[in-house]
MIROFI-166679 format. One record per residue (C-alpha): z, x, y; residue in one letter. Coordinates in Angstrom, 1 decimal, padded with zeros to 4 digits. Layout:
% MIROFI-166679
Z, X, Y, A
...
END
This chain:
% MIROFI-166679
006.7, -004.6, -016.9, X
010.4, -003.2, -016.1, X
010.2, -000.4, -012.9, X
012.8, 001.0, -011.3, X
013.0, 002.7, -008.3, X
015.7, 006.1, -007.9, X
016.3, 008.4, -005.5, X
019.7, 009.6, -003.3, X
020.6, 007.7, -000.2, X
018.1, 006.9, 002.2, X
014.5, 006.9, 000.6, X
013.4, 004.0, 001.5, X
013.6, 002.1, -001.6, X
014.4, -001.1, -000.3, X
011.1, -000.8, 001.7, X
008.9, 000.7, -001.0, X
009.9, -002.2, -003.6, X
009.2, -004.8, -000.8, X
005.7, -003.4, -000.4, X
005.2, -003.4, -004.2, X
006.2, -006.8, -004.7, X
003.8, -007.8, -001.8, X
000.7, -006.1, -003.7, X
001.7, -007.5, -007.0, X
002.4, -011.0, -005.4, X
-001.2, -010.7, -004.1, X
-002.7, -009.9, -007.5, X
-001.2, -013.0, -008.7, X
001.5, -011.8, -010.9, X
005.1, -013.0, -011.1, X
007.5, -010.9, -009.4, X
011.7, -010.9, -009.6, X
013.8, -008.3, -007.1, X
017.0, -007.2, -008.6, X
019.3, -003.9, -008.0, X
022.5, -002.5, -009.4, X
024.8, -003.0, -008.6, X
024.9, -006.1, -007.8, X
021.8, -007.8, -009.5, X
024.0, -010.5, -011.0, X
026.8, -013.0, -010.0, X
029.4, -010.9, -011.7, X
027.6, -007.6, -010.2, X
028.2, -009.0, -006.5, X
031.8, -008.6, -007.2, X
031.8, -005.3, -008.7, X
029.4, -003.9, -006.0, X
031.8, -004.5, -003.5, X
034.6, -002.5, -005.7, X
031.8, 000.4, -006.0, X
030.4, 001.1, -002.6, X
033.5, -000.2, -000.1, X
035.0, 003.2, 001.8, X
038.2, 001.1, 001.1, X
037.7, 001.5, -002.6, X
037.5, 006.0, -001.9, X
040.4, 006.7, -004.4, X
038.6, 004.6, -007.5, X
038.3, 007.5, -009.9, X
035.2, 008.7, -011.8, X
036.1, 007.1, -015.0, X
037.1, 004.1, -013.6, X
033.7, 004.1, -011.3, X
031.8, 004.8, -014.1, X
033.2, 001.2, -016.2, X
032.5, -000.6, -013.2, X
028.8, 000.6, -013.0, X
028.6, -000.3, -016.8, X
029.8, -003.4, -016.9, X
027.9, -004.2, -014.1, X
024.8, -003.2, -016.0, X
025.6, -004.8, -018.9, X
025.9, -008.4, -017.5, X
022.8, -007.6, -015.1, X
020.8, -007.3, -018.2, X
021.8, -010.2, -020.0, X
021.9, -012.5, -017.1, X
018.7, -011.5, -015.4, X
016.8, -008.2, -016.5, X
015.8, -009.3, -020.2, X
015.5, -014.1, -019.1, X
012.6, -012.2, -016.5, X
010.8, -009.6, -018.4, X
011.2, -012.7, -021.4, X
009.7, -015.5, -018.6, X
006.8, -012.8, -018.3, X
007.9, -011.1, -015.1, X
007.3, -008.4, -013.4, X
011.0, -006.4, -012.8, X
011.2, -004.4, -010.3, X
015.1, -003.0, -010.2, X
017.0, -000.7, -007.3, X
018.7, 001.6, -009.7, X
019.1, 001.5, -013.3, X
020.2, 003.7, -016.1, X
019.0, 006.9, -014.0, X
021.6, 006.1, -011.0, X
024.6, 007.1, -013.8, X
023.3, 010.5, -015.4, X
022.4, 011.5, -011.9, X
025.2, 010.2, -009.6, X
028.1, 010.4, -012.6, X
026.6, 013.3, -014.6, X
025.1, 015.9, -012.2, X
027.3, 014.6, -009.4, X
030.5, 013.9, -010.8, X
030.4, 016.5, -013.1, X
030.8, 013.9, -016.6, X
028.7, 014.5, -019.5, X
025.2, 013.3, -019.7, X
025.1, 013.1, -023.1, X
028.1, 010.9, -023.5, X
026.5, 008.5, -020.3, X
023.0, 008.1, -021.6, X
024.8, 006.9, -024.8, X
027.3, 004.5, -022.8, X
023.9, 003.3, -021.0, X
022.1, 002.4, -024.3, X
025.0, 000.8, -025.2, X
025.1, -001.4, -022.2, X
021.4, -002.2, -021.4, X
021.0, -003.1, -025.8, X
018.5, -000.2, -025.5, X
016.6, -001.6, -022.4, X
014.7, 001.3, -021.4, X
012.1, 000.9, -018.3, X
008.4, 001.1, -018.5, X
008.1, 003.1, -015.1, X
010.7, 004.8, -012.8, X
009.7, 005.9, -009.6, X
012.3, 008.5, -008.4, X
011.9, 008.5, -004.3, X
012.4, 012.1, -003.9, X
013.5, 013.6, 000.0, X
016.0, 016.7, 001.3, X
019.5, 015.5, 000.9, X
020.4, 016.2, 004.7, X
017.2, 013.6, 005.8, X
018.4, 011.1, 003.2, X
021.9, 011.0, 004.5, X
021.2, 011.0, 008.2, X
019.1, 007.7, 007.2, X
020.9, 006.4, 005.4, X
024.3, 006.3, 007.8, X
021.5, 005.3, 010.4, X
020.7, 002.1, 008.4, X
024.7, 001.3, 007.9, X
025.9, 001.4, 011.3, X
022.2, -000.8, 012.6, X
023.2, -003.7, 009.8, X
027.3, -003.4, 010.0, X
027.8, -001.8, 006.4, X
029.6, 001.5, 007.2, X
032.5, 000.5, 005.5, X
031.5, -002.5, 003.1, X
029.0, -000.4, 001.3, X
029.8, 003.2, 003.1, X
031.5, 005.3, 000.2, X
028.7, 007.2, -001.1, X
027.3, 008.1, 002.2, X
030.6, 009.7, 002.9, X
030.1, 011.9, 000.0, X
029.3, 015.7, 001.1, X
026.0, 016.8, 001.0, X
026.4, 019.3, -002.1, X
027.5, 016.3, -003.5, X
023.9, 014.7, -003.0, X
021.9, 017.9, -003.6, X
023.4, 017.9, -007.0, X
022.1, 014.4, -007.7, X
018.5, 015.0, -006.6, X
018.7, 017.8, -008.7, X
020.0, 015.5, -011.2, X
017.0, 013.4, -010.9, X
014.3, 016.1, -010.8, X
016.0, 017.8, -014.2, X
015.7, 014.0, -015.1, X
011.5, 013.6, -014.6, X
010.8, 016.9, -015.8, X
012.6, 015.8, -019.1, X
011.0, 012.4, -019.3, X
007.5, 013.0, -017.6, X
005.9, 009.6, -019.4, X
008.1, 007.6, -017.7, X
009.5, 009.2, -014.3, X
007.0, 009.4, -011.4, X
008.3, 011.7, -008.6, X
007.3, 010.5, -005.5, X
007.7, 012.2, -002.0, X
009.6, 010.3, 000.4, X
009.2, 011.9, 003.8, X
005.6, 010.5, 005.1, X
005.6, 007.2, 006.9, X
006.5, 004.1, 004.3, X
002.5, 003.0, 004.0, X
001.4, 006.8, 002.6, X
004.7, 006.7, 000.0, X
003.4, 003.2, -001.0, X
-000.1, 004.5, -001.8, X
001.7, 007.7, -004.3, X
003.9, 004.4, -005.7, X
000.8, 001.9, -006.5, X
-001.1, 004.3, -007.8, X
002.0, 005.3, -010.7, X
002.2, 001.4, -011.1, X
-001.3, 001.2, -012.3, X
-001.4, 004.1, -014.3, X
001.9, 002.8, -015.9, X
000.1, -000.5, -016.0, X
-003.0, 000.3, -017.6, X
-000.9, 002.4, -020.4, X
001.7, -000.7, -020.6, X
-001.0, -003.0, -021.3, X
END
């Protein structure tokens, strides 16, 4: 299986896909950890382009060709040799991230990006996405919480200093995104302690499961 995990800045991603590889791990199954950006040797160079403070002036079109590319080479060098090995994918940001971040937030057409996406993922489409759904104003004040405790305000600080209509616009990006796709997108409410979002996230992985088979 392919899941990815959405969401604006500070829901706890990082934590809920930890916790989900642990159960999967226990249940004996093979598990790779990726993100975008940054999922691939290539990627590591482009994330640092895409989330550096230094990099504020990089304009939407230009952020948008960095994110694809990125996405393209992630795929190819480890999203499809995984799923291929039999793994199961779990992925910080995918395809979502751009038709909410660079669609509802930048203001760029979805249309055009969701065909820009299928063109760099070869059609890849996930079997689950768990959108990690919280108030814009929590998020942030996590999320610059988290930066200045590991040292990344700047290196990985640019979306953070974003304002918050600027985030509200891409969690209402997201939400317009799972009540258009409900088979796939699993909104999950990100404001309880880590352990109760974990139960809402197993139980869409083995719904998705059982229907994937």
């Amino acid at each position: 299986m392919f899941v990815t995990f959405e969401g604006i800045e500070g829901t706890g991603k990082t934590t809920q896909i930890g916790l989900l590889a642990e159960d999967l791990t226990r249940q004996g199954k093979r598990v790779a950890i990726t993100r975008e950006p940054g999922g691939s040797r290539i990627g590591r160079e482009l994330r640092r382009i895409l989330l550096s403070l230094e990099t504020k002036d990089l304009c939407d079109r230009a952020e948008l060709f960095l994110y694809l590319a990125d996405r393209a080479q992630h795929v190819a060098e480890v999203v499809r040799p995984a799923l291929a090995d039999g793994m199961t994918v779990l992925c910080d940001r995918f395809t979502d991230s751009t038709v909410a971040y660079q669609g509802h937030g930048r203001g760029l057409s979805p249309d055009l990006l969701r065909q820009l996406n299928d063109t760099a993922t070869g059609g890849l489409a996930p079997d689950l996405t768990i959108v990690l759904d919280i108030d814009p104003e929590i998020g942030l004040r996590r999320a610059l919480s988290r930066n200045l405790e590991t040292g990344a305000q700047v290196s990985e600080g640019r979306f953070e200093a974003e304002s918050l209509a600027f985030h509200a616009r891409v969690r209402q990006g997201y939400l317009a995104l799972a009540a258009a796709d409900p088979g796939r997108i699993r909104v999950v409410a990100a404001d309880a302690a880590p352990r109760e979002v974990f139960a809402s996230v197993r139980a869409a992985c083995q719904e998705a499961a059982a229907r994937h088979g």
